[in-house]
PyMOL Python script that loads the backbone (N, CA, C, O; Angstrom):
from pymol import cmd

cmd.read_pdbstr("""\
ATOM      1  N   UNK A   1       0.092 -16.716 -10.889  1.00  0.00           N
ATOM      2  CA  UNK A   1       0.567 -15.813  -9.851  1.00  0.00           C
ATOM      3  C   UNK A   1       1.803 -16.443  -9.207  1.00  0.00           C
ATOM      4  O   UNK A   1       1.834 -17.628  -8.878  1.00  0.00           O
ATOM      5  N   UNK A   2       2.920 -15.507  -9.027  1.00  0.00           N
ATOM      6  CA  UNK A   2       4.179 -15.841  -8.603  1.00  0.00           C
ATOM      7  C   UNK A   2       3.886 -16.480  -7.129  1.00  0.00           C
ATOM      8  O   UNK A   2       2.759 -16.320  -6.661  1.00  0.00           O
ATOM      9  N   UNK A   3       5.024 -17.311  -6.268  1.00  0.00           N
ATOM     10  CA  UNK A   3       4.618 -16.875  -4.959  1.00  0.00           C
ATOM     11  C   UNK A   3       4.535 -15.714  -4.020  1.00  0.00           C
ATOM     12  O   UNK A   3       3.854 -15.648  -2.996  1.00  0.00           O
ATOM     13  N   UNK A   4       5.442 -14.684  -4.594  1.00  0.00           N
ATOM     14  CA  UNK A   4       5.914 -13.211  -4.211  1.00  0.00           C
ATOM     15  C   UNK A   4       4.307 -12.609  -4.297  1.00  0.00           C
ATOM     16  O   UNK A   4       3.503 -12.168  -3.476  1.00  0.00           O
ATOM     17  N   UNK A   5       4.317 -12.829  -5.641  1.00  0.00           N
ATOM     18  CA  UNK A   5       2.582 -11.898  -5.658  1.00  0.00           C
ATOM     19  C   UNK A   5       1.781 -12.403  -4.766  1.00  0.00           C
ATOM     20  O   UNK A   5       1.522 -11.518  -3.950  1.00  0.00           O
ATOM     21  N   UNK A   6       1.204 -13.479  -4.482  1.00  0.00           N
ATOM     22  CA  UNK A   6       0.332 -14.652  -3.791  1.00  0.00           C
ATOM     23  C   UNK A   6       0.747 -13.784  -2.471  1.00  0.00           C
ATOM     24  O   UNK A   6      -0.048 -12.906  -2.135  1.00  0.00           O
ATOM     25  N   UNK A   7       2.050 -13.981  -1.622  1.00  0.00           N
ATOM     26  CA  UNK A   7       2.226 -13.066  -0.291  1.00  0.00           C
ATOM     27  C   UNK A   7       1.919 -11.998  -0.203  1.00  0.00           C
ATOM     28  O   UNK A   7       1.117 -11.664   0.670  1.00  0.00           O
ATOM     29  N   UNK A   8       2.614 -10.827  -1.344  1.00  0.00           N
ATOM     30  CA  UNK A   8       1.766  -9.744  -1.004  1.00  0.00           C
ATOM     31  C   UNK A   8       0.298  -9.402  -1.237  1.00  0.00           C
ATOM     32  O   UNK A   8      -0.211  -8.403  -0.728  1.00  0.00           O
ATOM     33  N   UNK A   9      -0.434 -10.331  -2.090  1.00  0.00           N
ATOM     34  CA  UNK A   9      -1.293 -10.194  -1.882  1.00  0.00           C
ATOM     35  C   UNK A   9      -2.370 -10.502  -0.638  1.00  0.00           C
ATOM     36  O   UNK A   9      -3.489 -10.085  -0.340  1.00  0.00           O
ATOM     37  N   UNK A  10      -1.491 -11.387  -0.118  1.00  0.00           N
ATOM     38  CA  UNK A  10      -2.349 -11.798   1.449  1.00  0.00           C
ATOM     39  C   UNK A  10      -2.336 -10.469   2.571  1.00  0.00           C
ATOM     40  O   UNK A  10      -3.093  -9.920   3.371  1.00  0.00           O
ATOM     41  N   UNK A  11      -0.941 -10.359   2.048  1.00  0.00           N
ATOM     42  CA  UNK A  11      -0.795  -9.169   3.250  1.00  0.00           C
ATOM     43  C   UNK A  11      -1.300  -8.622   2.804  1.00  0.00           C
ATOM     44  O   UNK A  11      -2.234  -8.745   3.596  1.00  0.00           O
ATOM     45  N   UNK A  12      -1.908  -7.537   1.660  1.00  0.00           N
ATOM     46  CA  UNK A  12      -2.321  -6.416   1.185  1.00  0.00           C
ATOM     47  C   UNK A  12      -3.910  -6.627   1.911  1.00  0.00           C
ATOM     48  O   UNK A  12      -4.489  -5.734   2.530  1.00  0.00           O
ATOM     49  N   UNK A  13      -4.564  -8.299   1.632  1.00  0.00           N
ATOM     50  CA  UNK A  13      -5.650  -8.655   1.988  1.00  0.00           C
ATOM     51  C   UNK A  13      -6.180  -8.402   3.296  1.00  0.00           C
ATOM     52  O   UNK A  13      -7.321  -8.036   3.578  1.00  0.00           O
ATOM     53  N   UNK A  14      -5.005  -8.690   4.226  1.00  0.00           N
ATOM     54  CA  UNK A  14      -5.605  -8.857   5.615  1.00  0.00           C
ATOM     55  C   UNK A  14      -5.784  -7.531   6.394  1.00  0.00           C
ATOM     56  O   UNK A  14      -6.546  -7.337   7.342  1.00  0.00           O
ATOM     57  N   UNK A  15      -4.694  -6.412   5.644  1.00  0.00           N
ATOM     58  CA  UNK A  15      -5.422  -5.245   6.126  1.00  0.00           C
ATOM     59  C   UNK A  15      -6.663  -4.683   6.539  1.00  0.00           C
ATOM     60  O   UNK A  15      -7.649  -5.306   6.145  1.00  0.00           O
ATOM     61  N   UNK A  16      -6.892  -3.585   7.288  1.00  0.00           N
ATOM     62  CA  UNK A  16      -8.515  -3.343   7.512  1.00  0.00           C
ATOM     63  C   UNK A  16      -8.561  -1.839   7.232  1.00  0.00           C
ATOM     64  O   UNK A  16      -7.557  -1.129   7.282  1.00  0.00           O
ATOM     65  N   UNK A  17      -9.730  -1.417   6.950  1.00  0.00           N
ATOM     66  CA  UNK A  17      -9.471   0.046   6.307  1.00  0.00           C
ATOM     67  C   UNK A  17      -9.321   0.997   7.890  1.00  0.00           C
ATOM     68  O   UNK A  17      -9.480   0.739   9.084  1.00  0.00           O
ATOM     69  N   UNK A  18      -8.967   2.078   7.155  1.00  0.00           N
ATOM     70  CA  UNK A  18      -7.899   3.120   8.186  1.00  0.00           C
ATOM     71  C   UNK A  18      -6.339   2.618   8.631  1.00  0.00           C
ATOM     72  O   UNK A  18      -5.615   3.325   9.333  1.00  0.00           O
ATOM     73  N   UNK A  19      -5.878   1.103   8.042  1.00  0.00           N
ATOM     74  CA  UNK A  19      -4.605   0.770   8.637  1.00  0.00           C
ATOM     75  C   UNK A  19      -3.862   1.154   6.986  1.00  0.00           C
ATOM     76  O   UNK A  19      -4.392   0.958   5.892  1.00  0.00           O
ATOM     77  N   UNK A  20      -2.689   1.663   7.224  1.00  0.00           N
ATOM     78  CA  UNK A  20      -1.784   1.471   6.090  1.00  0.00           C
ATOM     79  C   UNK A  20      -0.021   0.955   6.072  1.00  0.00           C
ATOM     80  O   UNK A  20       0.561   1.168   7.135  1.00  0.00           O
ATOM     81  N   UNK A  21       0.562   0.504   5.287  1.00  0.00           N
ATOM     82  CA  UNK A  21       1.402   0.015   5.066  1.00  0.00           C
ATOM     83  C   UNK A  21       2.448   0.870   4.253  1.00  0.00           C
ATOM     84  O   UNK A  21       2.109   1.736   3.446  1.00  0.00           O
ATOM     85  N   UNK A  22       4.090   0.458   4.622  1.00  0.00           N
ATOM     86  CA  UNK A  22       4.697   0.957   3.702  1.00  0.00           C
ATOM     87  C   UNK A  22       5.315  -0.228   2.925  1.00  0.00           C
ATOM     88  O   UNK A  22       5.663  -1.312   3.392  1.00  0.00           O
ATOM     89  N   UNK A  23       5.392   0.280   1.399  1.00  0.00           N
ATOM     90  CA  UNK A  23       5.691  -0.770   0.248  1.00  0.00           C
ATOM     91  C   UNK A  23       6.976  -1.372   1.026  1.00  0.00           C
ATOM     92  O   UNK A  23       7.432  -2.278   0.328  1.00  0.00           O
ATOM     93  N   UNK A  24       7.808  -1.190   2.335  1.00  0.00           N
ATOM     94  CA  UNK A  24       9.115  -1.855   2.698  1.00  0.00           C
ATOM     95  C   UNK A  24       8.081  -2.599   3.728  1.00  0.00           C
ATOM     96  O   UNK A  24       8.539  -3.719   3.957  1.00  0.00           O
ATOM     97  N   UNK A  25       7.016  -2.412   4.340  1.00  0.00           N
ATOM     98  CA  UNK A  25       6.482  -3.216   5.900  1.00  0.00           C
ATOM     99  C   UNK A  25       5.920  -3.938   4.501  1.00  0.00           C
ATOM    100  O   UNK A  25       6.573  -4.907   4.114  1.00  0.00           O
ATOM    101  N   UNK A  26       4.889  -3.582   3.805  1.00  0.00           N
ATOM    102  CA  UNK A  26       4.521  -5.293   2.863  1.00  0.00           C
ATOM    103  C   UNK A  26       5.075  -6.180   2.319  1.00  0.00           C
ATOM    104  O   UNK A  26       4.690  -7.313   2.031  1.00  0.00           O
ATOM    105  N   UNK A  27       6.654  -5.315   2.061  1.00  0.00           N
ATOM    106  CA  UNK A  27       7.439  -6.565   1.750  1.00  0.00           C
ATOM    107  C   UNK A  27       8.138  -7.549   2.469  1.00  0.00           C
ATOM    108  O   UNK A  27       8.526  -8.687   2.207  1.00  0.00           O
ATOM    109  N   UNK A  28       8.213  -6.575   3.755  1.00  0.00           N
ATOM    110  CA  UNK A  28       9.226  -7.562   4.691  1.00  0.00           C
ATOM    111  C   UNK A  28       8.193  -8.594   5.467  1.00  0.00           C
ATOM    112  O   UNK A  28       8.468  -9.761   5.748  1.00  0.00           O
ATOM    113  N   UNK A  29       6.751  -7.813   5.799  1.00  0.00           N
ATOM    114  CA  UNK A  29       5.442  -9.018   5.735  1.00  0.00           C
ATOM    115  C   UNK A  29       5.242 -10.232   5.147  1.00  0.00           C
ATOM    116  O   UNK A  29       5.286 -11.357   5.644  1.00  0.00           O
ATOM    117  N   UNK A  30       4.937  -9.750   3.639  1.00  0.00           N
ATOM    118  CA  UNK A  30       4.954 -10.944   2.514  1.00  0.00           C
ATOM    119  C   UNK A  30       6.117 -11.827   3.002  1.00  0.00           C
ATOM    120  O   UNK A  30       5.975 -13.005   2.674  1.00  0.00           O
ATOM    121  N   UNK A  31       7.241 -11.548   3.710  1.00  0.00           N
ATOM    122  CA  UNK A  31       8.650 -12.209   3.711  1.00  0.00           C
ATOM    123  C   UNK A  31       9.645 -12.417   2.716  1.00  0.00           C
ATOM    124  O   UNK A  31      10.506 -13.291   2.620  1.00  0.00           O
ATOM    125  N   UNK A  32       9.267 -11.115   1.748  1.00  0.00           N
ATOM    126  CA  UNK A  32      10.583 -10.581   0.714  1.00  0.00           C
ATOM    127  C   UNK A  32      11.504  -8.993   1.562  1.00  0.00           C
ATOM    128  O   UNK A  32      11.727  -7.864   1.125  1.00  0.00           O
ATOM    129  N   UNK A  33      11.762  -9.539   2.649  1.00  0.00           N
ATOM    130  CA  UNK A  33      12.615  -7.776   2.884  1.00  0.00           C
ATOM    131  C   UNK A  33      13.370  -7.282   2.160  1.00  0.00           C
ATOM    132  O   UNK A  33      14.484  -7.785   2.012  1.00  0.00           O
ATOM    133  N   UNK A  34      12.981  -6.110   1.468  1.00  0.00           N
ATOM    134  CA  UNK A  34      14.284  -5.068   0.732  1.00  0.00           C
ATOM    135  C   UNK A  34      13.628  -5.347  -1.156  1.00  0.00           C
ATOM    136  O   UNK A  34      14.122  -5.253  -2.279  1.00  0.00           O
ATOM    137  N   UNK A  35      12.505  -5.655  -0.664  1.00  0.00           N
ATOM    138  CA  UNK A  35      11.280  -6.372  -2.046  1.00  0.00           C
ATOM    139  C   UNK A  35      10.488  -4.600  -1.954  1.00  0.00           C
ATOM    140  O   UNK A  35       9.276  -4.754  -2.108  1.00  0.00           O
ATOM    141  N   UNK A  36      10.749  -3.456  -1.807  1.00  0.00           N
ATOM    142  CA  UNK A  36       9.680  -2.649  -1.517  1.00  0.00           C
ATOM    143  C   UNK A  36       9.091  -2.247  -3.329  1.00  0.00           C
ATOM    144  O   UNK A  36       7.943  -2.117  -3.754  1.00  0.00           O
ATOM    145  N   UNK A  37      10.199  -2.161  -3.927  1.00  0.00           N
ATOM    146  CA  UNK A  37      10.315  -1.729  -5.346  1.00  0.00           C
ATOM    147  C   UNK A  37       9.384  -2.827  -5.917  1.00  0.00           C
ATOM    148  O   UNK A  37       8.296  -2.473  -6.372  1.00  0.00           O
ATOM    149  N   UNK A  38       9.858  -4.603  -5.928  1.00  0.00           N
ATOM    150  CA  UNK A  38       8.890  -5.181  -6.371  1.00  0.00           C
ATOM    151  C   UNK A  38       7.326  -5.320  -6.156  1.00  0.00           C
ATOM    152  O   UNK A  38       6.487  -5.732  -6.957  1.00  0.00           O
ATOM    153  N   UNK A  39       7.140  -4.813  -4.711  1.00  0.00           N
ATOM    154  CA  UNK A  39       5.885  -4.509  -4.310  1.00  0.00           C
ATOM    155  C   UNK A  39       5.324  -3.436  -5.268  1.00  0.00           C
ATOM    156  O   UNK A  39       4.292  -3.715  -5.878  1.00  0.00           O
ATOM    157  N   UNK A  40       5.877  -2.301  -5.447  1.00  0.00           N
ATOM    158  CA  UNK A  40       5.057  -1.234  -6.332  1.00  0.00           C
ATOM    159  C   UNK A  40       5.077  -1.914  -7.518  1.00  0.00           C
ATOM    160  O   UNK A  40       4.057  -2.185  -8.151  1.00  0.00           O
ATOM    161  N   UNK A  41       6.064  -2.170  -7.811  1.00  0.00           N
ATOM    162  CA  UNK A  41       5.637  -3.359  -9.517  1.00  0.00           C
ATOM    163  C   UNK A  41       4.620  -3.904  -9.054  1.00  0.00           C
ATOM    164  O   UNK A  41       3.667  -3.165  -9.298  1.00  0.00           O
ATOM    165  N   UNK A  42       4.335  -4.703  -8.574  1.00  0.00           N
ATOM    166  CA  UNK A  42       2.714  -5.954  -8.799  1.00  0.00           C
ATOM    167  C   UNK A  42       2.031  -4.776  -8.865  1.00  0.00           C
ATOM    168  O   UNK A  42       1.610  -4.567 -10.003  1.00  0.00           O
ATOM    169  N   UNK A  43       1.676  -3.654  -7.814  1.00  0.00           N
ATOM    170  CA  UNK A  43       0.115  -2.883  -7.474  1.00  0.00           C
ATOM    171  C   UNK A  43       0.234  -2.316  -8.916  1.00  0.00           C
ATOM    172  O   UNK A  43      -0.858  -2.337  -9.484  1.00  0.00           O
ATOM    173  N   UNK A  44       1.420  -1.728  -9.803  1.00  0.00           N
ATOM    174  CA  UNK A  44       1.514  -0.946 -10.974  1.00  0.00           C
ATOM    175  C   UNK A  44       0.368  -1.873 -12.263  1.00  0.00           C
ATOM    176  O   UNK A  44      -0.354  -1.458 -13.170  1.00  0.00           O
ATOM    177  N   UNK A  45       0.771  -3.590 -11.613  1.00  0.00           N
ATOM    178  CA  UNK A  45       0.271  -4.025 -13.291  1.00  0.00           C
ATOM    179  C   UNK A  45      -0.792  -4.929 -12.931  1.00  0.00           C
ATOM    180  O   UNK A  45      -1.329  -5.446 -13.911  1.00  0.00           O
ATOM    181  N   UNK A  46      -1.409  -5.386 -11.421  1.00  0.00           N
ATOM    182  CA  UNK A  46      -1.808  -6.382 -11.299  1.00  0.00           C
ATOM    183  C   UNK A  46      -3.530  -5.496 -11.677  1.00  0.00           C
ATOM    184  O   UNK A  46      -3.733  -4.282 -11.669  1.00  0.00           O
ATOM    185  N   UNK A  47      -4.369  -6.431 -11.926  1.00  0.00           N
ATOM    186  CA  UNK A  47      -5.834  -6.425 -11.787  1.00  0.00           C
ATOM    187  C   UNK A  47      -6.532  -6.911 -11.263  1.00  0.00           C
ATOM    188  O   UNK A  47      -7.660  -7.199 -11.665  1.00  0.00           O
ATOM    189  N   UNK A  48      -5.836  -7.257  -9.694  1.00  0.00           N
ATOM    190  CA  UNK A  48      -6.505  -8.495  -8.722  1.00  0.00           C
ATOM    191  C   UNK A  48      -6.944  -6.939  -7.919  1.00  0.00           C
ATOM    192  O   UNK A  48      -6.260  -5.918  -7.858  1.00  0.00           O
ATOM    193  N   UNK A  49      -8.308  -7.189  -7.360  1.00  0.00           N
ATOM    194  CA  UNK A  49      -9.103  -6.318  -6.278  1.00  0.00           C
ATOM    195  C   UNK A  49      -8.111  -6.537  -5.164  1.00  0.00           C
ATOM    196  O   UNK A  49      -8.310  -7.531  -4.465  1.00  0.00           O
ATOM    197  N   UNK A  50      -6.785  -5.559  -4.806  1.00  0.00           N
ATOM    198  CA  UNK A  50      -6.806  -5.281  -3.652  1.00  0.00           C
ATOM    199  C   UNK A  50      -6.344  -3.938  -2.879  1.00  0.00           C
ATOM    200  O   UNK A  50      -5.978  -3.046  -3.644  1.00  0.00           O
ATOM    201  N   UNK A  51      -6.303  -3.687  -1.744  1.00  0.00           N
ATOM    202  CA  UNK A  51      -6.409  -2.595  -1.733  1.00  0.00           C
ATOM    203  C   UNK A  51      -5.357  -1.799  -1.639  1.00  0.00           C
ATOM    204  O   UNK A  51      -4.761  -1.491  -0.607  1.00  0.00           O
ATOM    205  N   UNK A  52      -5.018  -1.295  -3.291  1.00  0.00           N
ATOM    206  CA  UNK A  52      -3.663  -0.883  -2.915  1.00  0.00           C
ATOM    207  C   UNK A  52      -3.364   0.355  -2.747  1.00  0.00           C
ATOM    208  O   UNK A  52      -2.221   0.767  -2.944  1.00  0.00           O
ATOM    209  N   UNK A  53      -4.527   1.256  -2.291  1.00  0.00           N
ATOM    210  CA  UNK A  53      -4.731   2.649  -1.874  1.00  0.00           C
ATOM    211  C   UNK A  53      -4.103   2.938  -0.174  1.00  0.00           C
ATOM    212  O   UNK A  53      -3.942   4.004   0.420  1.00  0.00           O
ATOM    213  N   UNK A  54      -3.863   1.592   0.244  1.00  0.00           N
ATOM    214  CA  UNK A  54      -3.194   1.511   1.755  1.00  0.00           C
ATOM    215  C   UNK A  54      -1.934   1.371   1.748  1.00  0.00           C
ATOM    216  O   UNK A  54      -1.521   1.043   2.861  1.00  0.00           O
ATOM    217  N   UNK A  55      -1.083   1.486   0.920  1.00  0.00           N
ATOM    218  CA  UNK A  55       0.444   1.146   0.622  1.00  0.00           C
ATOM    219  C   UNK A  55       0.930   2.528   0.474  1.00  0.00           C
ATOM    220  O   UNK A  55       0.278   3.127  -0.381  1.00  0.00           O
ATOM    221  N   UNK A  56       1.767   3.166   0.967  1.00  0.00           N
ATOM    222  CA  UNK A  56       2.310   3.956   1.259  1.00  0.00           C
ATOM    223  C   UNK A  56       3.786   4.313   0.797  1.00  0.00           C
ATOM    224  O   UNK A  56       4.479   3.315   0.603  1.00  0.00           O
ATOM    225  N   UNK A  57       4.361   5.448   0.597  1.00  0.00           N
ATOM    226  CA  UNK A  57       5.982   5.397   0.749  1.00  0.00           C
ATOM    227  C   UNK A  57       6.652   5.718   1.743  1.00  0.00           C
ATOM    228  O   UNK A  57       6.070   6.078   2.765  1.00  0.00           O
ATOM    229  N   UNK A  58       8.168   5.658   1.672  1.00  0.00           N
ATOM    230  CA  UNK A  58       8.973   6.015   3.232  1.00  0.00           C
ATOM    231  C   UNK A  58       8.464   7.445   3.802  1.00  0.00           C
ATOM    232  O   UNK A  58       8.552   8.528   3.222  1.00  0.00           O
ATOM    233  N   UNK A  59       8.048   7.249   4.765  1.00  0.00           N
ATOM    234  CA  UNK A  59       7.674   8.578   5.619  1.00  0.00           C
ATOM    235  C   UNK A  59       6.231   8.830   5.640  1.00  0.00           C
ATOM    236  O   UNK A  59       5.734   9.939   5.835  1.00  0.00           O
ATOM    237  N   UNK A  60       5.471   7.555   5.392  1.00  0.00           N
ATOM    238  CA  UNK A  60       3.889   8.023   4.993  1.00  0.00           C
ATOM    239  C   UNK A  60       3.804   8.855   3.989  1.00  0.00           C
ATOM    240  O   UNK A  60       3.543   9.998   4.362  1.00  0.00           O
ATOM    241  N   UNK A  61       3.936   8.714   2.747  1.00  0.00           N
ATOM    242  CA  UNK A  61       3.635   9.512   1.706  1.00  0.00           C
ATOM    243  C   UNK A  61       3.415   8.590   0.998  1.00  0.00           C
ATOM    244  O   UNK A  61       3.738   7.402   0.973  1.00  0.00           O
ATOM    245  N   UNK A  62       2.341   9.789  -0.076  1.00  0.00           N
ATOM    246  CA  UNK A  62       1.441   8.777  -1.077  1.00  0.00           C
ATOM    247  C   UNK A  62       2.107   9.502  -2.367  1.00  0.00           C
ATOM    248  O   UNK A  62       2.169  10.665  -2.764  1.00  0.00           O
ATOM    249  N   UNK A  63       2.691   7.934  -2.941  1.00  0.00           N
ATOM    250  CA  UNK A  63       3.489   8.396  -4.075  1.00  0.00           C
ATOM    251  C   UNK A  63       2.787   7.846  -5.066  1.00  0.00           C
ATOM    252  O   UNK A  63       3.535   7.480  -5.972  1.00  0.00           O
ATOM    253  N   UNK A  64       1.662   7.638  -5.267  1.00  0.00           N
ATOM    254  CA  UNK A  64       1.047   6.996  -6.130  1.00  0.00           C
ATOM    255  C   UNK A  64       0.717   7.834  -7.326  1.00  0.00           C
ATOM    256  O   UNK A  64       0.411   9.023  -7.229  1.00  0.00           O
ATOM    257  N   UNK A  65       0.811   6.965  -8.824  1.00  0.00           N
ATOM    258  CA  UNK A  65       0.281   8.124  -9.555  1.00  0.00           C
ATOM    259  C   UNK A  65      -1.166   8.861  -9.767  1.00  0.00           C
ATOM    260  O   UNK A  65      -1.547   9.792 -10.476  1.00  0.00           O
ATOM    261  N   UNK A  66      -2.092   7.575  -8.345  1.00  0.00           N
ATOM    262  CA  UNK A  66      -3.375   7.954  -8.693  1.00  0.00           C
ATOM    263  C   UNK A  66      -3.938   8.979  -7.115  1.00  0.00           C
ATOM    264  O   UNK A  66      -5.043   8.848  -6.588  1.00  0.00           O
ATOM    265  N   UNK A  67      -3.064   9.743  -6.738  1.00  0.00           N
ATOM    266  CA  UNK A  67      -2.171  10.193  -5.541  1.00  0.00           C
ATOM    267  C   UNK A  67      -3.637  10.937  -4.992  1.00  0.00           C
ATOM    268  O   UNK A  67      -4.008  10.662  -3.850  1.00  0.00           O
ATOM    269  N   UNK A  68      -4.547  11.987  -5.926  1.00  0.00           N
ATOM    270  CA  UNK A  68      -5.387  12.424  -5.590  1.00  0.00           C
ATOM    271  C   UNK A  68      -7.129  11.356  -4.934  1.00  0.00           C
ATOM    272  O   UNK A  68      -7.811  11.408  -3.910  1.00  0.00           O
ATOM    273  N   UNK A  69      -7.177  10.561  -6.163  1.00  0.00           N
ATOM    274  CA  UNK A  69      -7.562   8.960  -5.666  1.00  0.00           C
ATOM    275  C   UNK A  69      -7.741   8.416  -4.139  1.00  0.00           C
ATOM    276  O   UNK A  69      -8.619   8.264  -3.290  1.00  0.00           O
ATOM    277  N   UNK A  70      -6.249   8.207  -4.353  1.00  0.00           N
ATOM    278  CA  UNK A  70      -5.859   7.704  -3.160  1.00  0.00           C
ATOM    279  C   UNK A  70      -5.720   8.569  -1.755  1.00  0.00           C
ATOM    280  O   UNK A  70      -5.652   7.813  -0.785  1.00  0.00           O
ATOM    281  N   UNK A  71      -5.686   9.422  -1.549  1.00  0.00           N
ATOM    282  CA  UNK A  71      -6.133  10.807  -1.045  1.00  0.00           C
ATOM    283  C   UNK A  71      -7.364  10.337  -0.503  1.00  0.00           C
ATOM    284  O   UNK A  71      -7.503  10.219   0.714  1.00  0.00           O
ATOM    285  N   UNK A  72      -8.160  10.093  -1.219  1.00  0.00           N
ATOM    286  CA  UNK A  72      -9.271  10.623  -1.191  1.00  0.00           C
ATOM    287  C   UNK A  72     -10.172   9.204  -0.026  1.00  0.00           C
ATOM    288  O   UNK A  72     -10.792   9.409   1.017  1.00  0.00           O
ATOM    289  N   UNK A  73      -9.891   7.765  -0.772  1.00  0.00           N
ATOM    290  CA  UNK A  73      -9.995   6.452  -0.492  1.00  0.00           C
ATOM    291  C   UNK A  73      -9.462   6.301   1.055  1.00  0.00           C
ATOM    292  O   UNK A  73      -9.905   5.482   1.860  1.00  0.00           O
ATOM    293  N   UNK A  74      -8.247   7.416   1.348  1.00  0.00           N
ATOM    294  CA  UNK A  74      -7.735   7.292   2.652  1.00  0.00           C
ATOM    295  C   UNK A  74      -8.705   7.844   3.882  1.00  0.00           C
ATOM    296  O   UNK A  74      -9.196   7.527   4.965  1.00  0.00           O
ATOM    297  N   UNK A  75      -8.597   9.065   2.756  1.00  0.00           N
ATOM    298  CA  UNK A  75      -9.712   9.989   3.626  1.00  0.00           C
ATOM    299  C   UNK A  75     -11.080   9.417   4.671  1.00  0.00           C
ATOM    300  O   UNK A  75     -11.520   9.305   5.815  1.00  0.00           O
ATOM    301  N   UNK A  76     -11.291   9.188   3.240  1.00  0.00           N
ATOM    302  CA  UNK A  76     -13.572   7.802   3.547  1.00  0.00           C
ATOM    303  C   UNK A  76     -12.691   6.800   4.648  1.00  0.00           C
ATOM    304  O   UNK A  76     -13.482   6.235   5.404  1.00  0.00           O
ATOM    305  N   UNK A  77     -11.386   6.474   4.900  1.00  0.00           N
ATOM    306  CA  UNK A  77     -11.374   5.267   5.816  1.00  0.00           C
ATOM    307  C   UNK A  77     -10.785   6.181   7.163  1.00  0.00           C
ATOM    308  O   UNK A  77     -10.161   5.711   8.114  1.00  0.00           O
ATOM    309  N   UNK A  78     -11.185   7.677   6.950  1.00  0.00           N
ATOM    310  CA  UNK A  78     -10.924   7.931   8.539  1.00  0.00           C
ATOM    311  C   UNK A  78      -9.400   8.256   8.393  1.00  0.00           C
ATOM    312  O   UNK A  78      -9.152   8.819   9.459  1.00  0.00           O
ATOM    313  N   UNK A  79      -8.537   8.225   7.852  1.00  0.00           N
ATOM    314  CA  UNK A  79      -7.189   8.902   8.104  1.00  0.00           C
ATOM    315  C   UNK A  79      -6.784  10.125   7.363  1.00  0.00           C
ATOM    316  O   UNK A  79      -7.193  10.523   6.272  1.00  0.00           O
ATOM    317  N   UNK A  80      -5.836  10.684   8.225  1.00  0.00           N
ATOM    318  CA  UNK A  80      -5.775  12.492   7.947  1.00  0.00           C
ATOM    319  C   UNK A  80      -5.008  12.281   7.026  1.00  0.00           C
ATOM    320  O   UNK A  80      -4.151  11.404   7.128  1.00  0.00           O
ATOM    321  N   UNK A  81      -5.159  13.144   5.758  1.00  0.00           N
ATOM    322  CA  UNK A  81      -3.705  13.579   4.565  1.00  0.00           C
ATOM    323  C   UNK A  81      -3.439  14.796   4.713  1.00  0.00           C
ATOM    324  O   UNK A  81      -4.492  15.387   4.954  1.00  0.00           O
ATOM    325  N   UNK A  82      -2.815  15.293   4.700  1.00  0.00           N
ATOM    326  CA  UNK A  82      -2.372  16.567   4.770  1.00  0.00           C
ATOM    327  C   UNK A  82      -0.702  16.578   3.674  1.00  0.00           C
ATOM    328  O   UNK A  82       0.226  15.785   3.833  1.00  0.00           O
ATOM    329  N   UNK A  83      -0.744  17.460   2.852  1.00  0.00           N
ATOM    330  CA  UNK A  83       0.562  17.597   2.378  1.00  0.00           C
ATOM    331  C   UNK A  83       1.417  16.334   1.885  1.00  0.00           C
ATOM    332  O   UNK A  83       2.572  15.955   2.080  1.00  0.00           O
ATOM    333  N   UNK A  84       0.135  15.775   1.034  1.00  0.00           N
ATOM    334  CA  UNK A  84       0.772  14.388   0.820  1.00  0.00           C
ATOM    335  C   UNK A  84       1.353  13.525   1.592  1.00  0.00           C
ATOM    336  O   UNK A  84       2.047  12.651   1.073  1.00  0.00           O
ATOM    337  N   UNK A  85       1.200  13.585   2.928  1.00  0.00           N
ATOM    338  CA  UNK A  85       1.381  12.610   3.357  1.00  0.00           C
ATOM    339  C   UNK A  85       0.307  12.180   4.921  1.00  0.00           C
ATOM    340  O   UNK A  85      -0.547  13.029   5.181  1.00  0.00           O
ATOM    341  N   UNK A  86       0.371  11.001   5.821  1.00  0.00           N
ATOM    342  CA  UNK A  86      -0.894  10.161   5.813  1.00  0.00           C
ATOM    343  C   UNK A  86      -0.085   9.916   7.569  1.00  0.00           C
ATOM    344  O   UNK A  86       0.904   9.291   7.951  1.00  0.00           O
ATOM    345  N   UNK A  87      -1.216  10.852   8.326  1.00  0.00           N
ATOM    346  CA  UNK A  87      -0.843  10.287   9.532  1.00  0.00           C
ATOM    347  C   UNK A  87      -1.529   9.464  10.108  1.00  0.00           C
ATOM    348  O   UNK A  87      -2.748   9.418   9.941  1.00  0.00           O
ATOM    349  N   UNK A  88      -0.761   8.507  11.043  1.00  0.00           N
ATOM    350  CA  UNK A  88      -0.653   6.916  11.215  1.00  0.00           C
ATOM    351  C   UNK A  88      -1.714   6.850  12.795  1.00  0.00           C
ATOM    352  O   UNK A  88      -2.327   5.954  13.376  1.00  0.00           O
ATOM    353  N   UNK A  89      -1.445   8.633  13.075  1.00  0.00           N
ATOM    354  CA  UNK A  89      -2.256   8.496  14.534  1.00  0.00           C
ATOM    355  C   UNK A  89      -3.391   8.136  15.199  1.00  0.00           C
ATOM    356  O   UNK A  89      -3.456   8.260  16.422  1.00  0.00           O
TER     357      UNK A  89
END
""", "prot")
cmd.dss("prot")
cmd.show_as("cartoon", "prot")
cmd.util.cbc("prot")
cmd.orient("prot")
């Protein structure tokens, strides 16, 4: 594991369910800012348990390809989707 992966994976870790992130706040977390793209690379290929149903795109939207999934995972933790996208309130 890179050190890049190792960070975002902490950050991805320390989350708690109902909180979510956007792939630019985990990167600038991890302490790669302007890393948002490499962030969706790791969640795309990694097979480490974490939770990457809380990662988000610009504007709260779930751009994921497992979008209905993840929908759904958001849902069970208590946050509203509506119209693809995930309010923070």
């Amino acid at each position: 594991m890179t050190a890049f992966e190792d960070a975002v994976r902490q950050v991805l870790m320390s989350t708690r369910p109902g909180e979510v992130l956007t792939y630019g706040e985990v990167a600038a977390e991890a302490g790669y800012p302007g890393a948002a793209r490499a962030v969706g690379n790791y969640l795309r290929r990694t097979a480490d348990e974490v939770p990457w149903h809380r990662v988000l795109g610009s504007g709260d939207r779930i751009v994921s390809r497992c979008a209905v999934e993840q929908a759904a995972l958001l849902t069970a933790e208590g946050l509203a989707v509506r119209g693809g996208r995930v309010s923070r309130a």
